[in-house]
Backbone bond lengths (Angstrom), bond angles and torsions (degrees), N, CA, C in turn:
res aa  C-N    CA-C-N  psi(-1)  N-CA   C-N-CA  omega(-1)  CA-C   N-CA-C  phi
1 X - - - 1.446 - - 1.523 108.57 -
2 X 1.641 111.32 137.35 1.531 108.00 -175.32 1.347 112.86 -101.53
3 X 1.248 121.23 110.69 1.846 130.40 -142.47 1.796 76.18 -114.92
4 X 1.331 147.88 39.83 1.467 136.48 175.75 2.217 90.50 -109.99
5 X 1.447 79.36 119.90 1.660 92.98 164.76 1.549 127.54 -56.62
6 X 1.562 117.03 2.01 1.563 100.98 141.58 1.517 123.51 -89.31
7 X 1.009 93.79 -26.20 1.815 108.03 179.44 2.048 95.00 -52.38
8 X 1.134 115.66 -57.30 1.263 121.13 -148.25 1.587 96.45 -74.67
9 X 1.841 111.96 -32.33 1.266 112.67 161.50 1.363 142.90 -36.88
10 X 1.368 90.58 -58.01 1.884 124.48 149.88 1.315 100.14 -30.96
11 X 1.012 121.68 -89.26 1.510 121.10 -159.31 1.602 110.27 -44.67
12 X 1.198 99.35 -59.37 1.787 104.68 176.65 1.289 123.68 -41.21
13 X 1.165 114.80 -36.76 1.840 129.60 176.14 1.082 110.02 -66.59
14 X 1.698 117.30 -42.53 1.212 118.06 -166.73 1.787 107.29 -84.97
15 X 0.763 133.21 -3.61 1.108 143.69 152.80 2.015 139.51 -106.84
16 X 1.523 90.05 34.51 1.050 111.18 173.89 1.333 120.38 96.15
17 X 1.213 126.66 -34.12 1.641 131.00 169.55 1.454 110.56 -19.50
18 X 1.287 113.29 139.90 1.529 113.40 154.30 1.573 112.07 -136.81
19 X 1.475 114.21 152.45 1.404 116.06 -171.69 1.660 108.09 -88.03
20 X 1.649 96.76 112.87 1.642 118.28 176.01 1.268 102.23 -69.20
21 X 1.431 146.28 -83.69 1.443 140.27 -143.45 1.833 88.94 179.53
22 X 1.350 96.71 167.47 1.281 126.72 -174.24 1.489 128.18 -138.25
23 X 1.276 119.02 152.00 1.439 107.36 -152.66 1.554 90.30 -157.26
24 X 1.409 124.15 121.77 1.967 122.22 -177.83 1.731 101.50 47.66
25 X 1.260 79.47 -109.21 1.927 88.68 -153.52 1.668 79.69 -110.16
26 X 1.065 145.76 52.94 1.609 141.77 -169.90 1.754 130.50 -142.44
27 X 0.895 94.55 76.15 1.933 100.11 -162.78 1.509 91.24 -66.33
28 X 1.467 110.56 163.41 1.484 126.29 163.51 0.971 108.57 -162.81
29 X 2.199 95.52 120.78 1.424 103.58 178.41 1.659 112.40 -106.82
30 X 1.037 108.90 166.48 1.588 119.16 -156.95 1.793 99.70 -130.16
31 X 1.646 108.35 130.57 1.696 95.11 -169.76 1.833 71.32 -117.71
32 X 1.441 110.23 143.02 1.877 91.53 165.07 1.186 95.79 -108.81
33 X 1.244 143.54 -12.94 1.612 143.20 -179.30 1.820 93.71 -28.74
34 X 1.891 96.97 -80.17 1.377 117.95 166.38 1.414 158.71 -57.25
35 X 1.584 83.47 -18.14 1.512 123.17 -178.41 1.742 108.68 54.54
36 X 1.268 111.99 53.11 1.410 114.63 -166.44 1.501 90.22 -121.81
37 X 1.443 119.00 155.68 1.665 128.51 170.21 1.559 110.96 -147.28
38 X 1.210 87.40 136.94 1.602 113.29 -161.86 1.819 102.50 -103.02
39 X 1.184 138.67 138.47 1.103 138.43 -169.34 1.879 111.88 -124.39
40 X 1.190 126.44 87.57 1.189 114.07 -160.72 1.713 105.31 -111.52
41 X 1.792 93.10 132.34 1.606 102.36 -179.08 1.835 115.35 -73.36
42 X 1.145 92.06 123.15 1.573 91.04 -171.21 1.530 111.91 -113.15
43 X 1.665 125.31 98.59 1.170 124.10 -161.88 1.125 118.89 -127.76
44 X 1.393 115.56 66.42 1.623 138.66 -157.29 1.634 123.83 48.85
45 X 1.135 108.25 -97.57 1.532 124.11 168.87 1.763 110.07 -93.46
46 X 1.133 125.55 0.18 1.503 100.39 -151.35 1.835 95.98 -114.64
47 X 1.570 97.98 138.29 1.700 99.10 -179.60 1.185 122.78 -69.55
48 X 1.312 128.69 -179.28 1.598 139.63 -126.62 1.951 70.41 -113.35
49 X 1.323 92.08 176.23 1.846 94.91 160.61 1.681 93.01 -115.08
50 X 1.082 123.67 164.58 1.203 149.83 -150.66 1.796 95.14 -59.96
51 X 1.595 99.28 -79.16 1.626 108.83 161.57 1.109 133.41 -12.47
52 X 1.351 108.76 -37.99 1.684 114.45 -146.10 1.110 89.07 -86.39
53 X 1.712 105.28 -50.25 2.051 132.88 -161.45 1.735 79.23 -57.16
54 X 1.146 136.00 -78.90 1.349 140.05 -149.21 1.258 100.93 -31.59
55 X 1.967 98.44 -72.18 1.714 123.08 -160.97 1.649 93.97 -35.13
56 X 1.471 113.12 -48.62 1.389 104.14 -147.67 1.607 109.60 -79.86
57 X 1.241 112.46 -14.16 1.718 121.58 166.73 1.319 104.05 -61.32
58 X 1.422 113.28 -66.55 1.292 95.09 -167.82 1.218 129.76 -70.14
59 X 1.919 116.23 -3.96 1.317 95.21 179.07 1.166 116.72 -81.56
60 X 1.740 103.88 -13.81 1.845 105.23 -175.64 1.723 115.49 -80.10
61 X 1.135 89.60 -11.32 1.991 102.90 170.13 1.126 101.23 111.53
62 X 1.183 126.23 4.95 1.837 128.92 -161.48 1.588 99.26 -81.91
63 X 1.835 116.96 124.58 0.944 114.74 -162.46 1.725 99.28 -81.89
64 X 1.521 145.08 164.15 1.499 129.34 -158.68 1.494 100.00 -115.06
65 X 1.596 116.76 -4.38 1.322 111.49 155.21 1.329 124.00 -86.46
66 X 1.111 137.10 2.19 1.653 158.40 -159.10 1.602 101.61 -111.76
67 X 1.872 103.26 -13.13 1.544 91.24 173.17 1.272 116.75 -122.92
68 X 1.314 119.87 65.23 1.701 143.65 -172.24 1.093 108.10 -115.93
């Protein structure tokens, strides 16, 4: 599984996300279809921990078998 915060970016876009604003190391994407926002830690090169990648699917509704 590819737990790197562009990968996870990817996914978000592809399901409607768009990038609201940014803040340090802290993207936030915004879907208005759903009105849901996704908050992704962005810390140069280094991957997500497993948890984090999950937490943040499910809060955007993204099902975690749909990202294979």
């Amino acid at each position: 599984m590819n737990l790197s915060p562009r990968h996870l970016i990817k996914l978000l876009e592809e399901n409607g996300f768009i990038f609201k604003r940014s803040k340090g190391s802290h993207r936030l994407y915004y879907n208005p279809i759903n009105n849901k926002t996704a908050i992704v830690p962005f810390h140069g090169g280094r991957d997500l921990k497993k948890g984090t990648f999950l937490a943040i699917l499910r809060q955007a509704g993204i099902d975690k078998n749909e990202t294979e």
